[in-house]
C-alpha positions in Angstrom: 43.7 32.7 26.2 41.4 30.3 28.4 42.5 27.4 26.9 46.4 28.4 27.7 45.4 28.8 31.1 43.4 25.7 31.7 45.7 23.6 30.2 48.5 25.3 32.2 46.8 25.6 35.7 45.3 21.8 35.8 48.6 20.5 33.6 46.8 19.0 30.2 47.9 19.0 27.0 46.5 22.3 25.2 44.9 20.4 22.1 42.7 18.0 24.0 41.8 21.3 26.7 40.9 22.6 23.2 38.8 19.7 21.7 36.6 19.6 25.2 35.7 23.2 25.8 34.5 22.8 22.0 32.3 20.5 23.5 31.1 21.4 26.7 32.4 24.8 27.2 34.8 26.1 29.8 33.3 25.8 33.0 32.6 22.3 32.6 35.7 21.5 31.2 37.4 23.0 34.2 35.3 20.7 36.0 36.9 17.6 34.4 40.3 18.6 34.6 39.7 19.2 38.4 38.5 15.4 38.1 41.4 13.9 36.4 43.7 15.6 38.9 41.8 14.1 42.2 43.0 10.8 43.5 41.3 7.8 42.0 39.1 6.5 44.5 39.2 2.4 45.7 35.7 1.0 45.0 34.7 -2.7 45.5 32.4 -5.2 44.3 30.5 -7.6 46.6 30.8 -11.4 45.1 29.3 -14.6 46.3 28.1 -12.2 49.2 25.5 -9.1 49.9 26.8 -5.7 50.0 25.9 -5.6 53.8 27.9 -8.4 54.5 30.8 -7.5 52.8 30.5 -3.9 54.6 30.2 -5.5 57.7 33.4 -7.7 57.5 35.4 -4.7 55.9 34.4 -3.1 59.0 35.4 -5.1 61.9 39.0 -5.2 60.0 38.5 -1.4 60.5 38.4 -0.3 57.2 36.4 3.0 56.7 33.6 2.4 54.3 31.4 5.0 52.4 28.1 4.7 49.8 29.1 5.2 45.7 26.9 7.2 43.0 24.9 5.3 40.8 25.8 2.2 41.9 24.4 1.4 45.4 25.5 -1.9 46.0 29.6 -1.0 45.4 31.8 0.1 48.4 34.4 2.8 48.5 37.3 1.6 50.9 39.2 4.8 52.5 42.4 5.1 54.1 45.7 3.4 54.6 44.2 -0.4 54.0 45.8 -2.9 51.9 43.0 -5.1 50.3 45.4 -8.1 49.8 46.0 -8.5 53.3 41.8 -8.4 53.9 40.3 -11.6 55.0 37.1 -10.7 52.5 39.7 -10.4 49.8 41.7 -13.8 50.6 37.9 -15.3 50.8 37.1 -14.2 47.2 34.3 -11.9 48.4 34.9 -8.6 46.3 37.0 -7.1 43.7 38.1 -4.2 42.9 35.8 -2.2 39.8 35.2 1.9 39.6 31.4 2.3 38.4 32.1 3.7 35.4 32.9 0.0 34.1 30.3 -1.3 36.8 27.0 0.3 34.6 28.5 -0.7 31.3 28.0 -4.3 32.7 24.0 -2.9 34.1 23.7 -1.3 30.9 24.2 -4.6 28.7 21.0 -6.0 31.2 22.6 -9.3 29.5 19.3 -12.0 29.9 19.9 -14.3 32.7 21.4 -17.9 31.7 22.7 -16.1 28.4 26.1 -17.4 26.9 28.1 -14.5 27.1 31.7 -13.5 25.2 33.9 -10.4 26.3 36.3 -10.5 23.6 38.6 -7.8 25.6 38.1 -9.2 28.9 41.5 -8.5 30.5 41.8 -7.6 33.0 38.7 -9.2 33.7 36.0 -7.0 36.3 33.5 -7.2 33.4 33.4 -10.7 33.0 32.9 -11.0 36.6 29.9 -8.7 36.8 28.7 -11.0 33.1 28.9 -14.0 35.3 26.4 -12.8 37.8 23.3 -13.6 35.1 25.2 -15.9 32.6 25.3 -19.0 32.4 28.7 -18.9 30.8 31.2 -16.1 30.1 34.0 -17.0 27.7 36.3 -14.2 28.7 39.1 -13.8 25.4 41.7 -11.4 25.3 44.6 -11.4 23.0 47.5 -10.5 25.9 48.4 -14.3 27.4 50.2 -12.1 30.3 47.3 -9.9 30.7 44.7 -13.6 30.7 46.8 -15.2 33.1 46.3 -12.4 35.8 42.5 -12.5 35.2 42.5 -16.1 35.7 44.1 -15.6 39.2 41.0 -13.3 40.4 38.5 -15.3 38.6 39.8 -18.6 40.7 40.1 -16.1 43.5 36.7 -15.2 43.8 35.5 -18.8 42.6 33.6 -17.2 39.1 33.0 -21.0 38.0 30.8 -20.0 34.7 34.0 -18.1 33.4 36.4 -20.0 30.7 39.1 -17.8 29.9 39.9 -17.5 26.1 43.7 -16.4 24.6 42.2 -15.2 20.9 42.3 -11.7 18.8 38.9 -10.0 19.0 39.7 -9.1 15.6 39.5 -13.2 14.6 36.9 -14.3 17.0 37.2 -18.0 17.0 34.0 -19.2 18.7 30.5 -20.1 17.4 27.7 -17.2 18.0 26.6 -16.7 21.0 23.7 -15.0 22.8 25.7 -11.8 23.5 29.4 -10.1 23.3 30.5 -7.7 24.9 33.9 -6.1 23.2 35.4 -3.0 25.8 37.5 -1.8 22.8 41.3 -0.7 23.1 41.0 3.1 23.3 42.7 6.3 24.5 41.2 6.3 27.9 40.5 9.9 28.2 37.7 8.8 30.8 40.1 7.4 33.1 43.0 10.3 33.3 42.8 10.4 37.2 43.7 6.4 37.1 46.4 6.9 34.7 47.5 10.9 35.0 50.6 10.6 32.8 48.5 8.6 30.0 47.8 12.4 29.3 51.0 13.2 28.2 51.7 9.8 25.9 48.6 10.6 24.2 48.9 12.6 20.6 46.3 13.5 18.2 46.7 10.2 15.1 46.3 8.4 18.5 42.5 8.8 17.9 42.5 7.9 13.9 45.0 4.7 15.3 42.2 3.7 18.0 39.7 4.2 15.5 40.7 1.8 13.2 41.2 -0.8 15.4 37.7 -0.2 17.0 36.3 -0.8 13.6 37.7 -4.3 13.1 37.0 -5.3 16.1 33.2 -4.4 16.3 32.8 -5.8 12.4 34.5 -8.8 13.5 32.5 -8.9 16.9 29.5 -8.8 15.2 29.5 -12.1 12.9 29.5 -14.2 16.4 26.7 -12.7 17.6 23.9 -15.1 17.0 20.8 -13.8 15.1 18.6 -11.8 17.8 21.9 -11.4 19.7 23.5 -8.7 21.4 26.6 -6.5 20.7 28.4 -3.7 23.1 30.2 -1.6 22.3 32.1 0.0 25.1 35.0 2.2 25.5 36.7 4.5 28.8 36.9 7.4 26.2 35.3 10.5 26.1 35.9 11.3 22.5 33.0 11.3 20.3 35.5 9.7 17.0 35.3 6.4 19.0 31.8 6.4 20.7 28.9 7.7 19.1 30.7 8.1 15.6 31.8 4.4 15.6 28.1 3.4 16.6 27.2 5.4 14.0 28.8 4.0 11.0 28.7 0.6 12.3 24.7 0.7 12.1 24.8 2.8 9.0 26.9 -0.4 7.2 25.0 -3.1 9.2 20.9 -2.7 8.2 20.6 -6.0 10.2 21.2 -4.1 13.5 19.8 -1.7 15.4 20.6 0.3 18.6 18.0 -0.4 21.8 18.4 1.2 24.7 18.2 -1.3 28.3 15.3 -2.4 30.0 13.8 0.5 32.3 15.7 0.6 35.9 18.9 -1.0 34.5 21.1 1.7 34.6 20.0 5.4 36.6 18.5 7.8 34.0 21.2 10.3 34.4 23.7 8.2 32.5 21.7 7.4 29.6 21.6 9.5 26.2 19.9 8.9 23.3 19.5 5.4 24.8 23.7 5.0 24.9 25.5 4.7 28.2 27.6 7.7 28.8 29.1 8.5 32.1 31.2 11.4 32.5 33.7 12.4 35.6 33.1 15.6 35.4 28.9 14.6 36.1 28.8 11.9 37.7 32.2 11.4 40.0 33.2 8.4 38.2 35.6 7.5 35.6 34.8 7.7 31.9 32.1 5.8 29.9 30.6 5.0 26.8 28.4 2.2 25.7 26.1 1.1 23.3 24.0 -1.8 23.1 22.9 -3.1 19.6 20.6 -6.1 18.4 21.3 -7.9 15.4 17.5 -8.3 14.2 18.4 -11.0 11.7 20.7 -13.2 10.3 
């Protein structure tokens, strides 16, 4: 059975080997099971500084830098280099962010001076990349331990238009905004190389589990988004149950919304589909990614 072997010979469990050469067949799943068993790369983020610049100074402390796809101005770091003991890193001058979660934050082409919730901010790189156009990211997540981490890099890096939040994106208690960005609590399948034994912990009512948090959390996402507003969606899952099908039902409930794709140039054409974000590690040498950017059209 190919199935048996894949999931044998690249150690996954047999019924999600099963669910993804349903989907994309067997050669390409082998090429995403190859993925999730290759060492996560270290990729960084300029902030308050050019890419150049930072390149330059990661340099001269003789780290090894190399280019990223689909996001130029990232950096992937290389060798035996501690980032904590970087001067650019003490400085606040980059953070740490694969580009998987770096295009969800091109993809929301958020307009510049917006006020800006991420109601699962934790551990906090998409707020950062927000804060770049905003004029003021509230950054909630429900895990106080979780908030007070991403407080540490947000003073790190000196992100002043960042207020972090301790709330339930389920029970949003702020007054609508221009846009919200909720990175849903999923299964991760888009980030097994990150977290190779999440694999294992990972059963099949996981997805029905997810799912139903995902719904609360996008119904309760949407009443704070002020009319003309924007809402993504975004998960590091590869599963269609809590991508497009939550999209899906969420528009099919909600008349007063509709999906619209970025601004052309936000995001590189390979990644978009049907005018959703989806990045895929098996494509694009990235972790997972799914987004989807909706407009409320009226109150």
């Amino acid at each position: 059975d190919p199935i048996d072997a894949l999931a044998l010979t690249y150690s996954h469990p047999r019924w999600l080997v099963a669910r993804w050469v349903a989907r994309w067949g067997a050669d390409e799943t082998e090429k995403l099971l190859a993925a999730n068993n290759a060492e996560a790369p270290i990729i960084v983020r300029p902030y308050g500084v050019v890419r150049e610049q930072l390149e330059a100074m990661l340099e001269s402390a003789g780290v090894h830098v190399e280019d990223v796809p689909l996001v130029r101005d990232s950096i992937r770091v290389t060798g035996s280099v501690s980032l904590a003991e970087l001067g650019a890193y003490r400085q606040g001058l980059f953070f740490v962010q694969d580009p998987g979660a770096t295009l969800v934050t091109r993809y929301a082409a958020i307009e510049p001076g917006s006020t800006v919730a991420d109601l699962c901010a934790a551990p906090g790189g998409k707020a950062l990349e927000l804060s770049r156009d905003a004029g003021t990211v509230i950054a909630a997540d429900r895990s106080f331990q979780r908030l007070t981490r991403m407080v540490v890099n947000t003073r790190r890096v000196e992100a002043r238009n960042v207020y972090a939040l301790a709330a339930d994106a389920r029970e949003p208690a702020i007054a609508p905004v221009d846009a919200v960005l909720i990175d849903v609590p999923c299964t991760g399948t888009g980030t097994f190389r990150r977290h190779p034994d999440a694999r294992w912990r990972l059963k099949v009512s996981d997805l029905a589990v997810m799912g139903a948090t995902q719904r609360s959390i996008i119904r309760a996402a949407a009443t704070v988004v002020r009319p003309g507003g924007l809402l993504i969606y975004s998960t590091c899952s590869l599963e269609p149950e809590e991508n497009d099908a939550q999209v899906e039902s969420f528009l099919a409930e909600h008349p007063d919304w509709v999906l619209e794709p970025p601004p052309d140039g936000a995001v590189p054409p390979a990644v978009l589909d049907a005018g959703r974000l989806r990045v895929l590690p098996q494509r694009h040498s990235t972790d997972g990614a799914f987004a989807a950017r909706l407009r409320r059209t009226r109150g």
